[in-house]
N, C-alpha and C positions, 0 to 999 in steps of 0.2 A: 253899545246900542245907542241911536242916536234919541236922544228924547228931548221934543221944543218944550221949553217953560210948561205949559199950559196942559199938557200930558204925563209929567212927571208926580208922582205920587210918595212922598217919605215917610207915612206910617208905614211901618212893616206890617199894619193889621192887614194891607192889604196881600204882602205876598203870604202871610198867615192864611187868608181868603185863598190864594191861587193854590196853594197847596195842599188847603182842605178840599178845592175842588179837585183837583189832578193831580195827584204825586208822580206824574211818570215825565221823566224830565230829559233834557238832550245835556249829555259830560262830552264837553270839548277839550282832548290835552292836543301834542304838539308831541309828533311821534318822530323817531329816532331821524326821519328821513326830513324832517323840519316838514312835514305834512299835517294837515288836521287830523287829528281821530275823533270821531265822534259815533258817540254809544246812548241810546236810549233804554232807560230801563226805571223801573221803581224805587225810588228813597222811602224813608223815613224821616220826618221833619221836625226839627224840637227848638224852641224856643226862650230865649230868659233873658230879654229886654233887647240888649241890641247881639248879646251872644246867641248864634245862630250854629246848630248842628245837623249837618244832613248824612246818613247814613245810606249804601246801598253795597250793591256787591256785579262783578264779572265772572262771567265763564271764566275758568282758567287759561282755556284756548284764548281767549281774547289778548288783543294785541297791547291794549289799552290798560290790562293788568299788571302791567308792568309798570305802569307812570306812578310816580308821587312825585310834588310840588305844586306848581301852578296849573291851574285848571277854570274853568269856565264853564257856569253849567245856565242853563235855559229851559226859564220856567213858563211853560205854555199855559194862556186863557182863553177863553170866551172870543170867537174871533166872528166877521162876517163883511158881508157886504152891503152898504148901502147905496141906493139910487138918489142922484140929484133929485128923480120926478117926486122925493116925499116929502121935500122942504117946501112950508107954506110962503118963508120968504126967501126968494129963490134969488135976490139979489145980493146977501149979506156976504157970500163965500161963492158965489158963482154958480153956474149950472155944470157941476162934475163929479164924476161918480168919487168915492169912497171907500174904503176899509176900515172896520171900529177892530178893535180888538184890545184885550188886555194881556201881559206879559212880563216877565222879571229877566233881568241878566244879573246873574250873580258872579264874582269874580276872588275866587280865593284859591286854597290852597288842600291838596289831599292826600290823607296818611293812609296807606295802604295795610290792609290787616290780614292776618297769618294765623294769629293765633286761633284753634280749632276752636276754644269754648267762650271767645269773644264773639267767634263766627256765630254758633251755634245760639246767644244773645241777641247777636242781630236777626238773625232771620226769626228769632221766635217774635218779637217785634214786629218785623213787617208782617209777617202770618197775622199776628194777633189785629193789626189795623184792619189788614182788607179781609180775615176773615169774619170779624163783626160787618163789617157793610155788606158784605153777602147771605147773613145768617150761617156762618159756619162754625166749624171746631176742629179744623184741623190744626195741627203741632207738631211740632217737630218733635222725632224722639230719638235722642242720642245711644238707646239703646237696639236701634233697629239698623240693622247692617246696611239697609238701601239708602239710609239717612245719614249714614258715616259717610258712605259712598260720594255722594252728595255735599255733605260739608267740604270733602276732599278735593270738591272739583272747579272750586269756588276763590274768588280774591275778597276780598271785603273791601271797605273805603271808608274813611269817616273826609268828610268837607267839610270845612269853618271859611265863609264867608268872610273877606275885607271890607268888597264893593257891595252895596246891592244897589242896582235900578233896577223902578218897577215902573210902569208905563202904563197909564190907562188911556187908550185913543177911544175917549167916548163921545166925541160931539162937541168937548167942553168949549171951544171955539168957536163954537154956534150960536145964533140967539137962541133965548128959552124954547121962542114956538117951534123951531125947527127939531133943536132936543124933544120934547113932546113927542112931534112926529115920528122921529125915527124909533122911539119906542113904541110908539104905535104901532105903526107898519112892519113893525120886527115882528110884533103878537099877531099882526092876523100873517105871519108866512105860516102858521100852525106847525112849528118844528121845534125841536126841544134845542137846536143850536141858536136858532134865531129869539127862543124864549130865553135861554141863559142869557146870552147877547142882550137882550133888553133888560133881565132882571140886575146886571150888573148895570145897563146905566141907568136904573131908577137908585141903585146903591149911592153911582156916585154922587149924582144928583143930591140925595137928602145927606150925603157928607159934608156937602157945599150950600145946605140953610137950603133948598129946593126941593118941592114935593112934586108928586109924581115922575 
């Protein structure tokens, strides 16, 4: 991923941040044919300092179940579009439209999991994240035949990241007033993309000694 100085971000609290916001990520390996494979699906994301664990799982059908070693995986944020017409000083970076977004390219390595009651760990796991953010209670039960079925149909993954880049393309190359603006004008599109979008560059903004 290409990231100029000025975009690049090395706390991990941020991809901490992207991951809290969206766990569903794109795994790129490098399939038998020297082609890309790439699979979108949901992790699990754990943390302890710069050791970093991402856990998720494939169809067994999938092609991509097969891979272990080097892989790549991409972590989607907050994206959108902005218009030269909302910069007050319209001279500093020119009159041309824009793209803000935030995102992570991670680049490391994946061990492929088999075993059924590691499987059956991990998925209790993911269950347990996304089924608190929905108000739920569902679980997996190893004692329900449609759940064995299930376990059986599945690859597991664990990723340890090498690399990470994380990217924040928020404005930071702009003067203050024009930052301003484009948070401004992101809030009256009255959309919850365009509101994420601003709420992440009021973030980076006070990361960087700047309010609003």
């Amino acid at each position: 991923m290409f990231v100029p100085p000025a975009f690049a971000a090395t706390d991990l609290v941020w991809l901490d941040r992207l991951l809290a916001r969206d766990a569903f990520v794109t795994l790129a390996t490098t399939g038998d044919d020297g082609l890309p494979q790439l699979t979108q699906l949901p992790v699990t994301y754990r943390r302890d300092g710069s050791d970093i664990l991402i856990e998720g799982h494939w169809a067994r059908a999938n092609p991509q179940s097969g891979h272990s070693g080097p892989a790549v995986m991409l972590v989607h944020g907050p994206h959108g579009y902005v218009s030269p017409g909302w910069y007050p000083d319209k001279d500093a970076q020119g009159r041309v439209p824009t793209w803000n977004y935030a995102a992570a390219e991670l680049r490391g390595t994946l061990e492929r999991v088999t075993d059924i009651g590691v499987l059956e760990a991990m998925l209790a796991r993911l269950a347990e994240v996304n089924e608190a953010a929905v108000g739920g209670d569902w679980q997996i039960d190893p004692a329900d035949p449609r759940h064995v079925r299930l376990l059986g149909g599945i690859i597991g993954f664990r990723f340890r990241p090498q690399q990470v880049q994380v990217k924040l393309k928020l404005s930071q190359n702009h003067p203050q007033a024009n930052q301003r603006s484009v948070i401004d004008a992101l809030q009256r599109q009255d959309s919850p993309a365009s509101d994420d979008l601003a709420q992440w560059m009021r973030q980076v903004r006070a990361s960087s000694g700047h309010a609003g």
